[in-house]
N, C-alpha and C positions, 0 to 999 in steps of 0.2 A: 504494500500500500504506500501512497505516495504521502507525506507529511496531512496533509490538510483532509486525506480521506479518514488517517487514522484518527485526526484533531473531531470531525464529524462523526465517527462511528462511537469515540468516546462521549460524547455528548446525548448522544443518541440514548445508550445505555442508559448513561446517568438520568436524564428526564423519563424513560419507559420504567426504569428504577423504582424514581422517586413516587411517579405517578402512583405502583403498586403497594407503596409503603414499606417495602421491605429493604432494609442496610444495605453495605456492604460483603460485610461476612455473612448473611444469610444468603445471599447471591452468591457469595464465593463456599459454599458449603458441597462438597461432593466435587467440585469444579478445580477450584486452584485456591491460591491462596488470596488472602484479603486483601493482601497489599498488591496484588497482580491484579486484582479489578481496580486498585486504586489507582494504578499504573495505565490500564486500557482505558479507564474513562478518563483518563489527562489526557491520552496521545502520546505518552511516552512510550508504550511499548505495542508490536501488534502480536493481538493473541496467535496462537499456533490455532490451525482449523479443526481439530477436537475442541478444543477448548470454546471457540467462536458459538460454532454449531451446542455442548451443552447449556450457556450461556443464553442464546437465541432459544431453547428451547425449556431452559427453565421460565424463561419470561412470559413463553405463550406465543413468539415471537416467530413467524417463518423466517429461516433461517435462509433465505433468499435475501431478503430485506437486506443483511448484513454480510451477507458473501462477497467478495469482488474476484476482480480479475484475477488476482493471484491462484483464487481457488476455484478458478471458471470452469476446468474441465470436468472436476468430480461434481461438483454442483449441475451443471449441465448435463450430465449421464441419466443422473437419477431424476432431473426434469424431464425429460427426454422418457425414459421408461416411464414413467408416472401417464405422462401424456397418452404413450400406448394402450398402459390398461383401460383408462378412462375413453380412449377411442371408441375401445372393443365396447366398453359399458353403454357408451350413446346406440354404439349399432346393435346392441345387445346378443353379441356374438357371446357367451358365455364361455363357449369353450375355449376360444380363444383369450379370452381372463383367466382363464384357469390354466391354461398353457403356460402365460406370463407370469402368474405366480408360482409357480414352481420352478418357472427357468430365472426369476430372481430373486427369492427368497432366502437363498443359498450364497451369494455375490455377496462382495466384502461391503457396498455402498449401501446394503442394505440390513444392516445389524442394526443400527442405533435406532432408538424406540419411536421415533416419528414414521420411521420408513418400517419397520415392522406394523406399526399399527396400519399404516397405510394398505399393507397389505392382507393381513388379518380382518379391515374392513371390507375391502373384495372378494376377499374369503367366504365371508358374510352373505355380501349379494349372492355369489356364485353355491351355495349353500340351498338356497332359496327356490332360484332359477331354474339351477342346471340338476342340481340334485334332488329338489320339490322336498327339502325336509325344514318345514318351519320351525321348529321349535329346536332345531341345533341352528338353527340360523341365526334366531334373536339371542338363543347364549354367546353366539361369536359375536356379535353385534354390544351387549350388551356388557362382554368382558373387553372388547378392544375400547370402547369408548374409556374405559375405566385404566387404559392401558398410555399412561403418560405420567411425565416426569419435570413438565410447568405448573410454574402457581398460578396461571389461568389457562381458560381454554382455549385450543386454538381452532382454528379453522376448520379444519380437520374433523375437532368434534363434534363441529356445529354438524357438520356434514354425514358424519357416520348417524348423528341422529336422525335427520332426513332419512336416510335410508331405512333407520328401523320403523320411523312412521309411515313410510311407502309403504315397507312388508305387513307394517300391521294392516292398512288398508288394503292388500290386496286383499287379506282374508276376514274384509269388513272387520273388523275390530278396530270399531269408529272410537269410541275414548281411549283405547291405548294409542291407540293414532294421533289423535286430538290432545291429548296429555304431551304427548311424545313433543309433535311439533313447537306446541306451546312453550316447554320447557326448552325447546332449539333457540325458537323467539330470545329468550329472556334469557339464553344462555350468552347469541350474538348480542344484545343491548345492552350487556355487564361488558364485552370485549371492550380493552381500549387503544385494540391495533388488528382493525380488521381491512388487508388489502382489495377483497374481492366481494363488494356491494352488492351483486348479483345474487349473494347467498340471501339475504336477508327476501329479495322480491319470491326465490324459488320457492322458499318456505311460506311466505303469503299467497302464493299462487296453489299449493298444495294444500293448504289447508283450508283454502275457501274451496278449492274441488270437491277435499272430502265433505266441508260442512254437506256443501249440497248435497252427494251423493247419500249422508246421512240425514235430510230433508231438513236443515237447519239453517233455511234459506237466508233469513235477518242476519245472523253471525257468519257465515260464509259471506255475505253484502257486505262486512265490516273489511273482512279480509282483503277481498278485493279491492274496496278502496284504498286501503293502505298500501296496495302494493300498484296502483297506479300512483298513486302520489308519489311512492318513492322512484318510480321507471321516469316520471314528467322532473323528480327535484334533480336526478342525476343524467339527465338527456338520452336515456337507454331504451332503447327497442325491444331490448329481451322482455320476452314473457308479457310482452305490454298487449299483442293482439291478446292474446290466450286469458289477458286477465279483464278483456273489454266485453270479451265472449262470455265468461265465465259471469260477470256482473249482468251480462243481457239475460242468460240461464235464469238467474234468480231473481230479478225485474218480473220476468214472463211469471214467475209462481208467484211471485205476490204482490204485482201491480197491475197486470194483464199486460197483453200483445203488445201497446204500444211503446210501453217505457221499456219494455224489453227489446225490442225489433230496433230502437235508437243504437242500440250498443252494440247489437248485431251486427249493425251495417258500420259502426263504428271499425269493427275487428273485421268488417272483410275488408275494407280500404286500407288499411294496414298489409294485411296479409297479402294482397295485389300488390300493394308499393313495395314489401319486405321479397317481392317473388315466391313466396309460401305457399305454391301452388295446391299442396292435398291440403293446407287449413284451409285456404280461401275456397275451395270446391265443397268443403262439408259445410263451411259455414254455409253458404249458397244456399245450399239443399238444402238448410235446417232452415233458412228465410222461407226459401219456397214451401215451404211443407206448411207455415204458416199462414201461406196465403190460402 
């Protein structure tokens, strides 16, 4: 690191520190010594990248945030791998998740407890999915979440929670769901270093889905607003048709056709400008079928 990156990463520390209340020697407990944080938050010394990385992750802190160039190549493997599994997760190849974790579970970048839980988390989904066994699924689910080594939560857990509130709603277990997410909610709103804003609208867009699907139209309504407001305060497209759609849903059950059909048409002019081709085409249908 060049002088002035070390001078900022020390700064860095010390305010994400201070912010949690926790000393010096309580940070430097299991890590190094006290006077080696005292040392990295001046900028006089740069940590060695074990040290960096427990540091980053006793905070809660993705240890992205704090990597640089020096340590680009191992940082960049395991972004790189990560990326893959979550590919296969979007296409919901399963087996090919389960492929990738076995082919790096075993690899030396993947020891340290963030990257273990990460994959223990997929473990989870793939449990679920590929294996249809729910109830070993939400044990793995519900021991990785529990499977870290910061004084707050990171990102990560907000996420593995999602996951278990999906599995619970696939198997309609509406307030294990509803619990679940709720507790994700309130787990993100305690963070005070969350990089990826996106989490917070997925979890409002999933749980206004289940309200509905559990006919709990008023509070699924709440949801939805909340997570358009947050798509309009942060300029984001994501999830913003799906959650115009999902507000027209519950419009239609409890205000009739009209104030529903607004919102409907709302999320298909989205979905036409986003090229969303199969939403824009359902949504269609569900207008038409209204007429």
């Amino acid at each position: 690191m060049v002088e002035n990156n070390l001078k900022n990463l020390g700064e860095t520390i010390n305010s994400i520190r201070m912010k949690l209340d926790i000393n010096q020697k309580q940070l430097a407990e299991g890590i190094c010594s006290q006077s080696q944080i005292s040392k990295i938050e001046s900028g006089e010394i740069s940590p060695y990248i074990h040290t960096l990385i427990k540091i980053s992750k006793k905070l809660g802190i993705n240890p992205s945030y704090f990597i640089n160039q020096v340590y680009k190549d191992q940082f960049e493997f395991i972004a790189h791998s990560k990326e893959l599994v979550r590919e296969a997760i979007r296409k919901k190849d399963y087996k090919e998740v389960k492929r990738l974790i076995g082919k790096f579970e075993k690899h030396k970048c993947f020891q340290e407890i963030e990257e273990v839980q990460f994959l223990e988390w997929h473990k989870g989904i793939v449990t679920y999915y590929l294996d249809q066994n729910f109830t070993r699924s939400i044990e793995i689910l519900e021991d990785t979440f529990q499977l870290k080594d910061s004084i707050q939560h990171t990102e990560q857990d907000i996420q593995i929670l999602n996951s278990l509130a999906i599995i619970y709603s696939e198997e309609q277990q509406w307030e294990n769901a509803k619990h679940t997410f709720i507790e994700a909610i309130a787990v993100y709103k305690k963070s005070i270093f969350i990089t990826d804003t996106s989490i917070l609208v997925r979890l409002y867009y999933n749980l206004g889905k289940l309200l509905y699907e559990a006919e709990e139209y008023k509070e699924s309504l709440v949801y939805c607003d909340k997570g358009i407001a947050h798509c309009k305060q942060y300029h984001s497209n994501y999830l913003f048709g799906e959650l115009l759609y999902q507000k027209g849903m519950n419009l239609l059950k409890l205000d009739g056709q009209s104030a529903g059909q607004v919102f409907l048409e709302e999320s298909l002019f989205l979905f036409k400008l986003l090229d969303k081709e199969q939403n824009y085409e359902f949504v269609k249908e569900k207008i038409a079928s209204l007429s």
